[in-house]
Each structure stands twice: as structure tokens, then as C-alpha cells.
NUZAMI-999116 format. One line per 2 residues: number of its first residue (from 1); their letters; for each residue x, z, y of C-alpha. Coordinates in Angstrom, 2 decimals. Layout:
N
NUM> A> X Z Y  ...
// end
This chain:
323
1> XX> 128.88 66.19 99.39  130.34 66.82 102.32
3> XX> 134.00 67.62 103.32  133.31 70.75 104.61
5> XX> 135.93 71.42 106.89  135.58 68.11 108.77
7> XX> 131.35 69.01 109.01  132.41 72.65 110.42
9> XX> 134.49 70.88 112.96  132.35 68.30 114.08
11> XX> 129.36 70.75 114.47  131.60 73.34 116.77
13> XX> 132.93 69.97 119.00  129.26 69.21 119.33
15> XX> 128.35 72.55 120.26  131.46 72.95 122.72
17> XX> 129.67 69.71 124.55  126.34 71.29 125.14
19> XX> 125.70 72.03 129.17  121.97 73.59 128.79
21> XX> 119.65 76.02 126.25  117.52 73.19 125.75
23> XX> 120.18 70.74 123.97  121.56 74.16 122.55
25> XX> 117.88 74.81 120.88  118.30 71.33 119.56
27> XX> 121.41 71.78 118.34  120.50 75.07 116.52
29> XX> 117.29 73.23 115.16  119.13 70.20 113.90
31> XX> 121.57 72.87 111.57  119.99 75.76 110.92
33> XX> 116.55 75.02 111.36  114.14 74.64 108.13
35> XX> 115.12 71.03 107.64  118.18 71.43 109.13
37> XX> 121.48 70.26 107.67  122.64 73.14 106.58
39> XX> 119.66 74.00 104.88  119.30 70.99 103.08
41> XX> 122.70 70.29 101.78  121.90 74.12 100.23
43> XX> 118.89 73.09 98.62  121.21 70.08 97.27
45> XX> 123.55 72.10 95.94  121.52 71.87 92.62
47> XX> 122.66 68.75 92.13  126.41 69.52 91.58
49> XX> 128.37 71.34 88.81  128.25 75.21 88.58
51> XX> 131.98 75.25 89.61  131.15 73.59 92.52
53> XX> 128.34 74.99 93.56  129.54 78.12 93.26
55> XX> 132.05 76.68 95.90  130.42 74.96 98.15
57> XX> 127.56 77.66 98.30  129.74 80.22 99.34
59> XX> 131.48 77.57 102.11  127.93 76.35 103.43
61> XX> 126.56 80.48 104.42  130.29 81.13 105.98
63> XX> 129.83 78.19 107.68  126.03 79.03 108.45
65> XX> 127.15 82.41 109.92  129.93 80.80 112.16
67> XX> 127.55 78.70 113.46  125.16 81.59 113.79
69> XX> 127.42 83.55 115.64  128.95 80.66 118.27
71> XX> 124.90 79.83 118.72  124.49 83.17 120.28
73> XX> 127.45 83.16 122.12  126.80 79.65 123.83
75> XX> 123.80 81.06 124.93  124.91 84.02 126.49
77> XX> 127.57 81.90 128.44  124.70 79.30 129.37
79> XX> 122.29 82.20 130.65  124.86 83.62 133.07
81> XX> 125.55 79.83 134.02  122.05 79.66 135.34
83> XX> 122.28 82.12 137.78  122.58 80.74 141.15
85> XX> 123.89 83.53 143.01  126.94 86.49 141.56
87> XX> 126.81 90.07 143.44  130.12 90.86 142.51
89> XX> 129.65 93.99 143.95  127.82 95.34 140.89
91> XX> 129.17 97.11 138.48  130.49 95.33 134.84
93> XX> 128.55 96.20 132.19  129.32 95.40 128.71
95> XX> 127.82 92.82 126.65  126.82 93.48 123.50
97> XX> 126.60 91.10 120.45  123.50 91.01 117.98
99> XX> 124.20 90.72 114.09  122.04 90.28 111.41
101> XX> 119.18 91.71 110.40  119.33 93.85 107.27
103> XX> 116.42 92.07 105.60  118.01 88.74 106.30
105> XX> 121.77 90.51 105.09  120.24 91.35 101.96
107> XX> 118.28 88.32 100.88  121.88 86.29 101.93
109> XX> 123.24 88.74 99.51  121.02 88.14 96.89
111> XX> 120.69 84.51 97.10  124.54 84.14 96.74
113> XX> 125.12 86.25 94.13  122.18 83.80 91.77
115> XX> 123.74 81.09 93.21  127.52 82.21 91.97
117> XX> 125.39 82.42 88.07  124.45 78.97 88.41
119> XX> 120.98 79.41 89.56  119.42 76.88 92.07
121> XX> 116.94 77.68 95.02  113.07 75.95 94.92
123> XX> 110.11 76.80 97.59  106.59 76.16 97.84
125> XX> 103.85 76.64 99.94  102.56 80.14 101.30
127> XX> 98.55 78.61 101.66  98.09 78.02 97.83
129> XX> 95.71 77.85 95.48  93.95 80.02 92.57
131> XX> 95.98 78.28 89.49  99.44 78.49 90.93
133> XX> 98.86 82.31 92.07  96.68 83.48 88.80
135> XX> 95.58 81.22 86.42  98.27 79.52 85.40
137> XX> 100.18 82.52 85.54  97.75 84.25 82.57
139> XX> 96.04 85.48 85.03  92.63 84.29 84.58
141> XX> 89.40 84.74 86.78  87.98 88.38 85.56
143> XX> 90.97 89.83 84.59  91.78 93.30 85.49
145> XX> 95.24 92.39 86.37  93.62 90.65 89.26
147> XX> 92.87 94.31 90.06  96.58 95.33 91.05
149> XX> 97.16 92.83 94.49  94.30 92.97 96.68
151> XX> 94.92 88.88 97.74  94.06 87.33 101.41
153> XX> 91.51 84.89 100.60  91.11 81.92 102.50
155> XX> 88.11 78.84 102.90  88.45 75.94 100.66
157> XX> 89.35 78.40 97.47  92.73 78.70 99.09
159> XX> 94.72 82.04 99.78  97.71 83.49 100.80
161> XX> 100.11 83.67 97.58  100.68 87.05 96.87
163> XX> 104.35 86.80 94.68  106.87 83.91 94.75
165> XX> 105.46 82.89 91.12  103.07 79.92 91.91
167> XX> 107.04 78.19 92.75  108.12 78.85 89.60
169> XX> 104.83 76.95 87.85  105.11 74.45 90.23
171> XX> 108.93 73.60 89.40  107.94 73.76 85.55
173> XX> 105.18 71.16 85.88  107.60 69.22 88.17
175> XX> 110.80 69.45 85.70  111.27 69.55 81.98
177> XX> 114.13 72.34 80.87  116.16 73.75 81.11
179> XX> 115.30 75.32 84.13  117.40 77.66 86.04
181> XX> 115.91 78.59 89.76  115.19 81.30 92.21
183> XX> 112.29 81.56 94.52  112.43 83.46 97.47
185> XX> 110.17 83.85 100.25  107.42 85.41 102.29
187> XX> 103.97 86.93 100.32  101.31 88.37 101.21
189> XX> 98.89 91.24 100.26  96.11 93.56 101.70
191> XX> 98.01 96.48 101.76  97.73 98.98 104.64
193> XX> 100.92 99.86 106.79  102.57 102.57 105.66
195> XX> 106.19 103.99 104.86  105.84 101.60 101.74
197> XX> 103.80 98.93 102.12  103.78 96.08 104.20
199> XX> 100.61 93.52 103.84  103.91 90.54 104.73
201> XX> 106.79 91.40 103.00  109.81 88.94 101.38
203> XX> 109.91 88.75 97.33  112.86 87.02 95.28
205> XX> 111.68 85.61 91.70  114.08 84.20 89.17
207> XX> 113.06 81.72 86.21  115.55 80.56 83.38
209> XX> 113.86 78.04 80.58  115.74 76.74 77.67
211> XX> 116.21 76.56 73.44  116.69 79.91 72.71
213> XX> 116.55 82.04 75.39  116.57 86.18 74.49
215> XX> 116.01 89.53 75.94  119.71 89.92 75.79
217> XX> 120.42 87.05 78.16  118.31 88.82 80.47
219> XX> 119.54 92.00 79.99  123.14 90.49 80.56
221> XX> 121.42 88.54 83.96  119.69 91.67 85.24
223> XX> 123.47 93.43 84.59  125.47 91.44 86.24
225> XX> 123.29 91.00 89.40  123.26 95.10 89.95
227> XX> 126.55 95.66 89.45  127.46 92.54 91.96
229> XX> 124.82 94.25 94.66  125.88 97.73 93.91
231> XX> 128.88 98.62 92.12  130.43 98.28 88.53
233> XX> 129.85 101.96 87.82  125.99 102.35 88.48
235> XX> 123.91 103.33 85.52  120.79 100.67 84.71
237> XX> 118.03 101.60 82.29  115.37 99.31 81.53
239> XX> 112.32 100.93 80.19  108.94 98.78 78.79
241> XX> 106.14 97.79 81.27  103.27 95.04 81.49
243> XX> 102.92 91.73 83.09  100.40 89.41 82.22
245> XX> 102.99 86.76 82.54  105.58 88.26 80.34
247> XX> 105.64 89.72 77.31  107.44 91.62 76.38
249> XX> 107.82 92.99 80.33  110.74 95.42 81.38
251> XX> 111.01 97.56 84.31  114.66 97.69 85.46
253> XX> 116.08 101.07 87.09  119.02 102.48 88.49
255> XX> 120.48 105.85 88.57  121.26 106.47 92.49
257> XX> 121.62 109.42 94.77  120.88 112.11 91.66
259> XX> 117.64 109.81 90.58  116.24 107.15 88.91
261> XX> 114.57 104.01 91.07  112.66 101.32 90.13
263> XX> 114.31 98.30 91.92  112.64 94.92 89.74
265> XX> 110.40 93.58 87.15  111.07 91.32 84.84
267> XX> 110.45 89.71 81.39  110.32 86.91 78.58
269> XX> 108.30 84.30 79.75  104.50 84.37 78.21
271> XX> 103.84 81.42 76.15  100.59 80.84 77.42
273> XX> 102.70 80.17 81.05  104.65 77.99 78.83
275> XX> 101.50 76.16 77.55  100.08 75.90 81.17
277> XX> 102.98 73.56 82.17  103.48 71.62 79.36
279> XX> 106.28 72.93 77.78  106.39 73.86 74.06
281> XX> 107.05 77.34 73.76  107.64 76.66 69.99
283> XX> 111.06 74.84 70.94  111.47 76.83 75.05
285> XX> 111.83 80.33 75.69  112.53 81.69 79.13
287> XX> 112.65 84.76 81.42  111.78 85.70 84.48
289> XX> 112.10 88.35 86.78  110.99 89.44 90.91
291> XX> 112.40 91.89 93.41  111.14 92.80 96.65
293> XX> 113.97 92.40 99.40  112.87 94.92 101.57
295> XX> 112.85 97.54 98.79  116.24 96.43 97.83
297> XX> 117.27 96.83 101.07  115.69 100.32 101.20
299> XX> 117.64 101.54 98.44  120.81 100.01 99.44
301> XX> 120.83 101.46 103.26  119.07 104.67 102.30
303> XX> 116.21 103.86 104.33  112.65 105.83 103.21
305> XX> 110.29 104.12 105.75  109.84 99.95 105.25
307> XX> 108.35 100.05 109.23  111.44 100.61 110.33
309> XX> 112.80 96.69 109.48  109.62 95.39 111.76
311> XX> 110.22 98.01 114.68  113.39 96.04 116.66
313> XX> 114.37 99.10 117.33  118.19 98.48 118.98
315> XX> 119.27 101.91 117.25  118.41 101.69 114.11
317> XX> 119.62 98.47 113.42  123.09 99.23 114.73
319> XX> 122.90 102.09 112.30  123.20 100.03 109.77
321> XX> 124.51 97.13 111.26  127.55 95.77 108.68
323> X> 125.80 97.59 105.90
// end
């Protein structure tokens, strides 16, 4: 790994050196992009110790941020650059700064705190295919649960995944336990546009596999997440539900502004998932659980229409800008 402080300086001396946007889009590509560094010594971070990735994950977004933040700056400076000609008998006007978008301050949120409890990050592909999304999932072909996510079919018997849980079957047929990962990303579903429904919208999943696994380590998961993203003192009740890929299934609440609110799902893993990826759910139990960012993000900002995240709209955001 890294020494951190020596990769932070490096990257701002590079950045200091850079004359025009185009070696500046570079630069932010080569860090931040998908395959940037940054990215990928995050996804590595699986490979050390929970101690230090608990460390170094916290180091790598303060460092993403930084770099974030002198990005947008070095553009600024490089767009007034450009200009050949100054009036400078206009008036000053002042420049203001952009920050980050709630959706993206929440999933960073979210993605530390798992991180901090020792889980690691996996992704997969948003085109996938029937087994990942359903039928591997106990979901087969005819049944009714198919019913409850009208699904973006594509040709080829592809579609558009419609949770983060084809990653989770794909990391269990990939890796034997124990298994400790989130999976957060983009899905997809026919829903109409409305104050609570978005046909794109961003989903975090968690999956822990292991010799003896309970409800209570759940419970005690579920717990410490809220109180991390809320507060100590909130009340959480968890109350029985159904998922075809769980069983038994919870629904997880929280006692907010004078009423109770749904906020995830989760769940002991279904054997028959178990079965599906080869791992003997007479020696592995596991649990798994999903959120929806933007309704997290809802809850936590007070906001009752999710149109409001897609709208760019300047006031808003700096409503809740710092969150």
C-alpha cells in the first residue's frame, strides 16, 4: 500500500504543473476516474487487515475530496486563463464554489461507515442476465415475486438489473466464505416519475457469509450502522416481512420526526441462494440486507420529493449543502 502522504503530495505537485483543461481532464481521469488510482487502491483495500483498512479507507476519501476540491479550483483558474481580453471596468462578482451532491454525500457516508465494520466493496455489471437478477436469487421464472419490480428487458435475454443482488451471487460463485461485502450502485426499474419513484435510482446491498451466522449479528450490524448515520439515541424497530431471498426477512424502521419510517430490508440468507452458489448452507449461514440511497438521503435531509436530487436546481442544493 501506499504511503499516503507522499501519494497526496505527488498528485497536488502534478496538478500544480498542469497549464490547460485538457491535461487537467486527464489528470482528474487518471485519479478519480472509474479505474482511476484512487478508486482502485479502494477496491484493494480488501486485501489488508480490518485495522488498516479502516485506516487507510478513511485516508483514501479525505484524500479523494482534496483532490476533488483542488480539481475544481484548477479549473476555474484555467477558464479565466483562457480569456484573451480583461474589461476591468466590470464589476467583481463573486465566485462561488460547488460541493457535493447529497446523493453522492450520502452513499460516501454509507460506504465508510461498512467499510469502518470490516466490510469490503464488489461491483458488477448493470446489463445482466435472468439468473443473477432472479433465478439464482429464488426467484424463479413464474413467480409472483417477479410481480413486485416491473424490470427493463433487453434483446439477447439480457436486462437492466433491478437491485444490487446479482453482485452479491456473483462474488459467492467467485469466492468461498466467509464473505463480507457491500454492493452499491445504479438499478433500474419501470417505475413512473413521481415524488417517490425514480425508474434510475442508487441501491446499497450488504452480504456477510460464514459458520454460524445469526439474526442477532444482524440485528447488532443493522444497529450499529443507524446509530453511526443518525445518532446514538434514535429508536429502531424491526418488524417481520418477505423476501424470496431471505428467510426469515425483517423490515428495519426508525422512529423520526414523531413517526415510524421504513429505511431497509434485510434478512438471513435463503438456503436455496446458498445452494445456487455452491455453498453448503448445512455448514454457512449469512445475511443480507439493501437500502436505497436516495431514500436515505430523503429521510436524513427531510426532503419529501426524490425529483428534487435530479433537478440541479442551484437552491436547493445549497439548502442542504454540508448536510
Amino acid at each position: 500500500m501506499y504511503n499516503l502522504e507522499e501519494f497526496k503530495l505527488k498528485a497536488l505537485e502534478e496538478l500544480e504543473k498542469i497549464k490547460n483543461l485538457k491535461d487537467l481532464s486527464e489528470f482528474k481521469t487518471k485519479y478519480l476516474g472509474k479505474k482511476g488510482i484512487i478508486t482502485e487502491m479502494i477496491k484493494n483495500l480488501k486485501t489488508l487487515a480490518l485495522e488498516e483498512r479502516k485506516v487507510f479507507g478513511a485516508k483514501l476519501n479525505e484524500i479523494k475530496e482534496f483532490l476533488e476540491e483542488k480539481i475544481e479550483r484548477k479549473k476555474e483558474e484555467l477558464l479565466d486563463l483562457e480569456g484573451d481580453f480583461y474589461d476591468i471596468s466590470l464589476l467583481g462578482y463573486k465566485r462561488e464554489f460547488g460541493n457535493i451532491h447529497p446523493i453522492t454525500r450520502v452513499f460516501n457516508e454509507i460506504v465508510d461507515i461498512f467499510l469502518s465494520m470490516g466490510f469490503s466493496i464488489e461491483d458488477g455489471p448493470e446489463i445482466e442476465e435472468d439468473w443473477y437478477n432472479f433465478t439464482a436469487l429464488n426467484i424463479p421464472k413464474y413467480h409472483p415475486a417477479r410481480d413486485m419490480q416491473d424490470t427493463f428487458y433487453l434483446e439477447n435475454n439480457k436486462l437492466l438489473r433491478t437491485h444490487t443482488s446479482p453482485i452479491q451471487i456473483r462474488t459467492m460463485e467467485r469466492k468461498n466464505p466467509p464473505i463480507r461485502i457491500i454492493a452499491p450502485g445504479r438499478v433500474f426499474r419501470r417505475d413512473e416519475l413521481d415524488a417517490t419513484h425514480s425508474p434510475v435510482f442508487h441501491q446499497l446491498e450488504g452480504l456477510y457469509v460464514d459458520k454460524n451466522v445469526s439474526l442477532s449479528d444482524l440485528k447488532g450490524t443493522i444497529q450499529i450502522f443507524i446509530h453511526k448515520l443518525f445518532s446514538k439515541d434514535i429508536e429502531i424497530k424491526f418488524r417481520p416481512s418477505y423476501f424470496p431471498f431471505t428467510e426469515p426477512s425483517l423490515e428495519v424502521l426508525i422512529y423520526k420526526d414523531n413517526k415510524w419510517l421504513e429505511i431497509l430490508g434485510a434478512g438471513m440468507v435463503h438456503p436455496n441462494v446458498l445452494k445456487n452458489c455452491n455453498i453448503n448452507p448445512e455448514i454457512y449461514s449469512g445475511f443480507a440486507f439493501g437500502l436505497g440511497i436516495e431514500r436515505i438521503a430523503m429521510i436524513k435531509y427531510n426532503i419529501n420529493d426524490i425529483r428534487l436530487f435530479y433537478e440541479n436546481d442551484i437552491k436547493f442544493l445549497k439548502q442542504i449543502k454540508g448536510g
